[in-house]
N, C-alpha and C positions, 0 to 999 in steps of 0.2 A: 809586497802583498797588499790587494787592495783591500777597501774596508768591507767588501761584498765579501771577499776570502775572511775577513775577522771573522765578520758574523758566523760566517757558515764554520768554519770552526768553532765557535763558542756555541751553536746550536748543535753541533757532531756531537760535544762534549756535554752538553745537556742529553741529550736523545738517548747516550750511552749507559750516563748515570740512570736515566731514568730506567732502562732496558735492564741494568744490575737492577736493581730496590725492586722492580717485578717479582723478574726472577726467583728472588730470596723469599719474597711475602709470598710467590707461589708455593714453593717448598712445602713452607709452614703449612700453607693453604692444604698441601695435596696429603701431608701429614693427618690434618684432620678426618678431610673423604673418608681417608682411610678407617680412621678409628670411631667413626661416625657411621661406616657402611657397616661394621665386625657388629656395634652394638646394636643397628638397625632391619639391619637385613640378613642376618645369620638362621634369625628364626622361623623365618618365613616361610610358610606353606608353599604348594605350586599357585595353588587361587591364589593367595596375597602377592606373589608373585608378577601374577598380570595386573596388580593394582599397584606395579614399584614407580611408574613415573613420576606419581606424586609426592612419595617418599621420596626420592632420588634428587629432586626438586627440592625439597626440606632439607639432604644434608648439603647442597652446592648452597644455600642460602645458610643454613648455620655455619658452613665450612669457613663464609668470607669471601667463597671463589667469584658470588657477584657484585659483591663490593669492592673488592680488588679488579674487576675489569671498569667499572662506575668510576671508582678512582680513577685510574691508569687513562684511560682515555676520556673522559667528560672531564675531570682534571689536571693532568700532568701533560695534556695535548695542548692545553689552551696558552702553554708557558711558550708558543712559539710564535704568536701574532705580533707583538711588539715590535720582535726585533725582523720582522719579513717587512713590514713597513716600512721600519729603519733600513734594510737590504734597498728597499726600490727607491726610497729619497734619495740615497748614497749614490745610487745608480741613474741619478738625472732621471726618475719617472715621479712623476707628483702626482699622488693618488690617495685614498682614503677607504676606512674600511665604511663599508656599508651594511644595510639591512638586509639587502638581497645576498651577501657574502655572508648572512650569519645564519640565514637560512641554509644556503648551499653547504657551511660545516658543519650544522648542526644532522643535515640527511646523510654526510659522509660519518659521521661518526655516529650515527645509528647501525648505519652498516657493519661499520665496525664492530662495534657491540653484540649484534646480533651474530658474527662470523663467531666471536667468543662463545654466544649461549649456545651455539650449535655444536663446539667442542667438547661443551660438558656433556649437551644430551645425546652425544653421540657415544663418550664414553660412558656414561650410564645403558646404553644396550648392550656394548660390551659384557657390565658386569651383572646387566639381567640376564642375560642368556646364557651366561656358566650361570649365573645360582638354578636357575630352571633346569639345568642340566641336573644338577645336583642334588633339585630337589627330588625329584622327579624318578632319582634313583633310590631315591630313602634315604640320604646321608644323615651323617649328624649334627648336631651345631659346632662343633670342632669342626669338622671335614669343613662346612658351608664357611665357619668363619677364615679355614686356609684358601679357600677357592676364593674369599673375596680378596683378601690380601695379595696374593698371587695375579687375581685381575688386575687389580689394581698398580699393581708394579708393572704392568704389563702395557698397560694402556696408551696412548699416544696422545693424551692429555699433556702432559708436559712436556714434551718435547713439542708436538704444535703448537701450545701457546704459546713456549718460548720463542720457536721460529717466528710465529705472526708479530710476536709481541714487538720483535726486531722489523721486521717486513713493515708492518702497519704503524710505525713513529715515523719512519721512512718516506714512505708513500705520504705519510699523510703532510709533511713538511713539502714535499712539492706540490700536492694537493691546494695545501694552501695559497702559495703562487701563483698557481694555474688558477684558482677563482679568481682572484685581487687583478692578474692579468687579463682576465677574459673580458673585463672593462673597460681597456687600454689598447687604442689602435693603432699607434706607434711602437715604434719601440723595437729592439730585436732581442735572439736570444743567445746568451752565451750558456758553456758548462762549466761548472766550477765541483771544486770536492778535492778531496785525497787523495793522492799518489802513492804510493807506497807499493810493497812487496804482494799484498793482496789484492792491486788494481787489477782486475781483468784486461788483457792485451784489450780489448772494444774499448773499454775506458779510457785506458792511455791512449791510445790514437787519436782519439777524441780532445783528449784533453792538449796533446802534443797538437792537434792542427791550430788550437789557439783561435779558431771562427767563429762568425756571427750567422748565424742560422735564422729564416724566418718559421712562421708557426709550422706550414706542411715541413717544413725540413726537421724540426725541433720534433714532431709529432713520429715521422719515420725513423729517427735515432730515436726518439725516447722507446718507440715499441720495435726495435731489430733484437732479435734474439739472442743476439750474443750479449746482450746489456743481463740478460737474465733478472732474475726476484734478486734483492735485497740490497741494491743497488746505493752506494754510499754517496753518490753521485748528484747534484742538480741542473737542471737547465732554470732559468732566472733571465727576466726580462728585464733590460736596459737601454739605456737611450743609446741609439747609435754615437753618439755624441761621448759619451764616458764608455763605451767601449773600444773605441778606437783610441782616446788618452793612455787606457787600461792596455793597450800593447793586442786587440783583437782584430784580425782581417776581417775588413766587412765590405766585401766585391761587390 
């Protein structure tokens, strides 16, 4: 195993943990929504009703839901630069991080961010539009506070964050390559990652042909469809030099 294969396992093994500790602060997280939407929104007229975004907005900020994405990615993303440096010295490419690199993750993980705030304000219409339903019939505050609970269980909040949460450490560890890379006019690309009982047959063949790929080649395997989302997988740029050591055909 080379020291490229370390890294990227010790970073599989970070990105995991990090991917659990979400997870679980999510929970908590969605726990509150919950108990925070019963005491807030149960009362609510139909007029106060079309004035819920801002309320909806106060309990995702008292929930924690946007401190826990703030966390998660402006923090627990940044635990990966170190050792991607360390990946391309190890790999015979001598490189450094720059200013123009910090810019480019700083607008990737805005994005990021933003894909989150959209989750929440998306599951907030969900749960405006049963209470409106609700209201609107004359319920009670019982009826209104079961129909929010009920949204709430219902919702696609937690199950998409959790996917993205997975997707988006993912993406964003090759991300990070791909900028550091985009500086570097040498160099070729190998793929490295895990093997196992969940490799996608695309993955394994990839992985089984053991090649050295330039950037258009590196570019049409990284987007063929059979690679699909969530991919455990990297492409990482190396000196032809230490990948032919490393046991890589490079024709």
């Amino acid at each position: 195993m080379s020291v490229l294969d370390d890294i990227y396992s010790k970073q599989f093994k970070t990105s995991e943990s990090l991917i659990n500790e979400f997870e679980g602060e999510l929970a908590l997280v969605l726990d509150r929504i919950n108990t925070l939407s019963i005491a807030r929104l149960s009362g609510l007229s139909p007029d106060d009703i079309l004035q819920f975004n801002l309320i909806w907005q106060e309990i995702l900020t008292e929930s924690g839901y946007y401190q826990l994405v703030d966390s998660y990615i402006g923090g627990s993303f940044d635990s990966f630069y170190d050792d991607t440096l360390k990946a391309f010295t190890s790999a015979g490419i001598a490189t450094a991080w720059t200013a123009e690199n910090a810019q480019a993750i700083d607008a990737l993980k805005t994005m990021k961010r933003d894909f989150f705030v959209a989750l929440g304000d998306d599951a907030g219409k969900v749960v405006q539009k049963e209470l409106y339903r609700y209201a609107l019939a004359g319920s009670s505050q019982i009826e209104m506070a079961t129909a929010i609970r009920d949204s709430i269980q219902d919702i696609n909040l937690k199950r998409y964050a959790n996917t993205y949460a997975r997707t988006s450490i993912q993406e964003y560890q090759q991300e990070i390559i791909d900028v550091v890379a985009a500086n570097i006019d040498d160099g070729v690309w190998v793929y490295i990652g895990v093997n196992d009982a969940k490799t996608r047959d695309f993955c394994k063949s990839v992985l089984r042909d053991n090649s050295c790929y330039t950037d258009s080649e590196k570019l049409k395997l990284e987007n063929d469809p059979r690679r699909e989302f969530n991919c455990r997988h990297r492409f990482h740029k190396v000196s032809k030099k230490w990948a032919g050591d490393n046991g890589y055909s490079c024709n």
